[in-house]
C-alpha positions as CSV (number, residue, x, y, z in Angstrom):
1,X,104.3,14.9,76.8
2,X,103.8,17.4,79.0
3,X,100.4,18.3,77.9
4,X,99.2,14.9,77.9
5,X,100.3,14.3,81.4
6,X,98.4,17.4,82.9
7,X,95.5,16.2,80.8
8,X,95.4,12.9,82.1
9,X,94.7,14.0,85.5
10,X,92.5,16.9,84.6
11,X,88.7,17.1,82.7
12,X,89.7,20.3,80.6
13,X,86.7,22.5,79.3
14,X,86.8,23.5,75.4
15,X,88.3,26.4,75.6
16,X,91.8,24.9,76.5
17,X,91.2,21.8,74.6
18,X,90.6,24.6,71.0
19,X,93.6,26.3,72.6
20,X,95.8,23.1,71.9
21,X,94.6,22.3,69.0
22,X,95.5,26.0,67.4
23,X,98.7,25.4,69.0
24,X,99.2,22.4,66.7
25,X,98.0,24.1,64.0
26,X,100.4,27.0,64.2
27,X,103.3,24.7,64.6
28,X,102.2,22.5,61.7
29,X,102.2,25.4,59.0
30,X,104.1,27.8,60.7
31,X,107.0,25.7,63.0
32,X,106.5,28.0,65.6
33,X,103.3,29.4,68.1
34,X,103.0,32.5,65.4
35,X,99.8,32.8,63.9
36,X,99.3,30.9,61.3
37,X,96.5,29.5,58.0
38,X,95.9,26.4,58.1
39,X,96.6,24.8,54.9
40,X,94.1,21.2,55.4
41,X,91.1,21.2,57.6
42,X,91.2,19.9,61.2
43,X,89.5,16.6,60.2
44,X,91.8,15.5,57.5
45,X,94.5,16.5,59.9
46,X,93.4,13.6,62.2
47,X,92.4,11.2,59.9
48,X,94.7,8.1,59.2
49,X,97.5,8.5,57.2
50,X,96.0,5.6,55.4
51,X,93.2,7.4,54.2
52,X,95.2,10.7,53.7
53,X,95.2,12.2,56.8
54,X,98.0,13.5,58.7
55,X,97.7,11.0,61.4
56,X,98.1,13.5,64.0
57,X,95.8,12.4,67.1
58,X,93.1,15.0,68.5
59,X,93.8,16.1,71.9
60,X,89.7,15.6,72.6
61,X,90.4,12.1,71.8
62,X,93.4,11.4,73.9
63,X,92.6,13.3,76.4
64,X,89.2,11.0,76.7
65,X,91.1,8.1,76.5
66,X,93.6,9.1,79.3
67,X,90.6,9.8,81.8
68,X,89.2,6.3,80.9
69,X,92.6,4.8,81.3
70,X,92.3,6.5,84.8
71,X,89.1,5.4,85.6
72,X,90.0,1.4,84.4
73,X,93.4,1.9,86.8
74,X,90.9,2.9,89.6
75,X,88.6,-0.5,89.2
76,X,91.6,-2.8,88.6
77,X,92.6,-1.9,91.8
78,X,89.8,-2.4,93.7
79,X,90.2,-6.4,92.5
80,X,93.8,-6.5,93.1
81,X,95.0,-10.4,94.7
């Protein structure tokens, strides 16, 4: 959660964004930030369980959707009663 909520106030460049996504790696094969193979390739990881995925969501994806969250909160205000 705390990674989301830094990201949701932040536009992070690649580098951090691969950074996370190793991190999730490592702890899917591995259970810890050790180095670690992974066993399924990134994109079936974040497919839909329903069409065999893992289901896990891609930090470039929620961190997009945070910032446009932001950005909705900003224009909602501005037309506010």
């Amino acid at each position: 959660s705390t990674i989301w909520y830094i990201t949701s106030c932040w536009i992070f460049a690649k580098s951090p964004i691969q950074h996370i996504r190793r991190l999730f790696t490592n702890f899917l094969w591995s259970g810890s930030k050790n180095q670690a193979h992974a066993k399924v390739a990134w994109d079936v990881i974040i497919w839909p369980t329903s069409q065999g995925g893992l289901g896990i969501i891609d930090p470039l994806h929620q961190i997009r959707a945070l910032l446009a969250n932001l950005v909705v909160q900003g224009l909602l205000l501005g037309n506010s009663n």
